[in-house]
C-alpha positions as CSV (number, residue, x, y, z in Angstrom):
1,X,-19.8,-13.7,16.6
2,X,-16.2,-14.1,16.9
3,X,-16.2,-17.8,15.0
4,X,-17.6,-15.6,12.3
5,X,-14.8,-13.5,12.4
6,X,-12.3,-15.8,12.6
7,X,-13.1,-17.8,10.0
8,X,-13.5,-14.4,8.1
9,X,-10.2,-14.1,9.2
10,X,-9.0,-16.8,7.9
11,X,-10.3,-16.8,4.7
12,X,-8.5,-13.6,4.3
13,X,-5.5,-15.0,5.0
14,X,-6.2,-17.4,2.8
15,X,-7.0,-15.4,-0.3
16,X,-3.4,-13.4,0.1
17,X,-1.2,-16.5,0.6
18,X,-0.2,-16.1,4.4
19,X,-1.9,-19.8,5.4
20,X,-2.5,-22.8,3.3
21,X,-4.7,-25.4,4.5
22,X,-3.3,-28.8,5.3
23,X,-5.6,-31.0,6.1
24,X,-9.5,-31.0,7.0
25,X,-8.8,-30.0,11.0
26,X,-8.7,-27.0,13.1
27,X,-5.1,-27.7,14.4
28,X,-3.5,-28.6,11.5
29,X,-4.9,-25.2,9.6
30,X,-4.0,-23.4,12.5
31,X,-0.4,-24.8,12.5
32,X,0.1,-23.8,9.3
33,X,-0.9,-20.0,9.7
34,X,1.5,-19.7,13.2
35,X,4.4,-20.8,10.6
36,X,4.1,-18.0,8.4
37,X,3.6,-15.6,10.3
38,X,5.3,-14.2,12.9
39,X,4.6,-11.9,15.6
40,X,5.1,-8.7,13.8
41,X,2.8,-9.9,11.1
42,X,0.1,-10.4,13.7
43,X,1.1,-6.9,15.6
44,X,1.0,-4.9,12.0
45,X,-2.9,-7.1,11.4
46,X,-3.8,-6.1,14.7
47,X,-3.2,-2.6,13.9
48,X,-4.8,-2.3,11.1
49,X,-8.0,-3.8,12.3
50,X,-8.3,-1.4,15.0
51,X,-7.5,1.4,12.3
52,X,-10.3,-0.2,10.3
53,X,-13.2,0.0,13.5
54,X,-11.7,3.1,14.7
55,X,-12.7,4.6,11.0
56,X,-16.1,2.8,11.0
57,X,-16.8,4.5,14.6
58,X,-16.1,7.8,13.3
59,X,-18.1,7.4,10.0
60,X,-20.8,6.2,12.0
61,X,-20.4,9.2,14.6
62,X,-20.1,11.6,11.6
63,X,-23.1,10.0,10.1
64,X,-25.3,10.6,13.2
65,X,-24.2,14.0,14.2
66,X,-24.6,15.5,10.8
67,X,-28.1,14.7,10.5
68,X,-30.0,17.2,8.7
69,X,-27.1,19.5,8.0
70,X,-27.1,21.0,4.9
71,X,-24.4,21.7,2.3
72,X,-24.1,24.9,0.4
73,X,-23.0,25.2,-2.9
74,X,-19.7,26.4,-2.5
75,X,-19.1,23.8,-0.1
76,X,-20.0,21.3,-3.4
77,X,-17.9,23.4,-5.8
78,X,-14.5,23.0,-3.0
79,X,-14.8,19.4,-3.0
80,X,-15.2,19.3,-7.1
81,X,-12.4,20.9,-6.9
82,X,-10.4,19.0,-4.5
83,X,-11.2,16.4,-6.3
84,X,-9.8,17.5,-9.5
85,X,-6.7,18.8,-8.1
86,X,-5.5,15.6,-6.5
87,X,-6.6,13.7,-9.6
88,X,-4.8,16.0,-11.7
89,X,-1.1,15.4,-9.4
90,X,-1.9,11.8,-9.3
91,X,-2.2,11.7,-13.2
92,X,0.7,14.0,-13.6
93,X,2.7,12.0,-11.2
94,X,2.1,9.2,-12.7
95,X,2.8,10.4,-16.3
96,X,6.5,11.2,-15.0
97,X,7.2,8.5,-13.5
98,X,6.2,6.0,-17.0
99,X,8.5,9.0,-18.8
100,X,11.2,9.1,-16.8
101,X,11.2,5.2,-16.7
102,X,11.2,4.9,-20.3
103,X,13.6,7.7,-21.2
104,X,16.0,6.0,-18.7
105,X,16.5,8.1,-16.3
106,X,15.9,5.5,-13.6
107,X,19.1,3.7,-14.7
108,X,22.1,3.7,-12.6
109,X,24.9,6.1,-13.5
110,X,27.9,4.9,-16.0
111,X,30.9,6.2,-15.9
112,X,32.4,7.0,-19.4
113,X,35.9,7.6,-19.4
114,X,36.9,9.9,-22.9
115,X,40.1,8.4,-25.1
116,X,42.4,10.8,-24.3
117,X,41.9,10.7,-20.5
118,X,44.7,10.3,-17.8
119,X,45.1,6.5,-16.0
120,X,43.4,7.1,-13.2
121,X,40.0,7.3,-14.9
122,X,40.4,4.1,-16.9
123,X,41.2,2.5,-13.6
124,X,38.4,3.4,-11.9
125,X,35.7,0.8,-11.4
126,X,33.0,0.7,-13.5
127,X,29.1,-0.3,-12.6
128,X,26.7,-2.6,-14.4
């Protein structure tokens, strides 16, 4: 079981850049992935495969202990519309961020110094 998940592993790895292959052997492969990536790349993986079972035991605990619990119809209609709250910030979100992008507004500030303004302001540095 655990050459399976290694070479799952691997193949992982593989499909998001972090190890090439570089030749047919274990060693050489294995060579490869310790030179990209360091040991806080293999502490944040670690992590997050533990997150990963830790969610698939409670699923599976929710799953079991729920058995034959029913849902009443206001417990439907809540979720509906939880769901169509968060979608609705997510879209609006969104939508703001494309505007405010567009309009500009993500742009560093200028500063415009008028004509008739004193010295100092013309001296002052000026960003890209």
């Amino acid at each position: 079981m655990s050459k399976t998940i290694t070479k799952l592993l691997v193949g992982v790895l593989q499909q998001v850049g972090a190890t090439t292959r570089t030749g047919k052997d274990r060693a050489s492969m294995e060579t490869a992935t310790s030179a990209r990536m360091g040991v806080g790349s293999w502490i944040v993986l670690i992590v997050l495969l533990l997150l990963l079972i830790a969610t698939g035991v409670v699923v599976y605990f929710g799953w079991i202990l729920a058995n034959g619990a029913d849902v009443p119809t206001s417990g439907y209609a809540a979720m509906a519309f939880g769901v169509i709250i968060s979608l609705a910030v997510g879209f609006g979100l969104m939508a703001l961020l494309f505007y405010s992008s567009r309009k500009g507004y993500d742009e560093p500030p200028v500063l415009i110094a008028p004509e008739d303004d004193s010295a100092e302001s013309r001296n002052a540095p000026e960003t890209k």
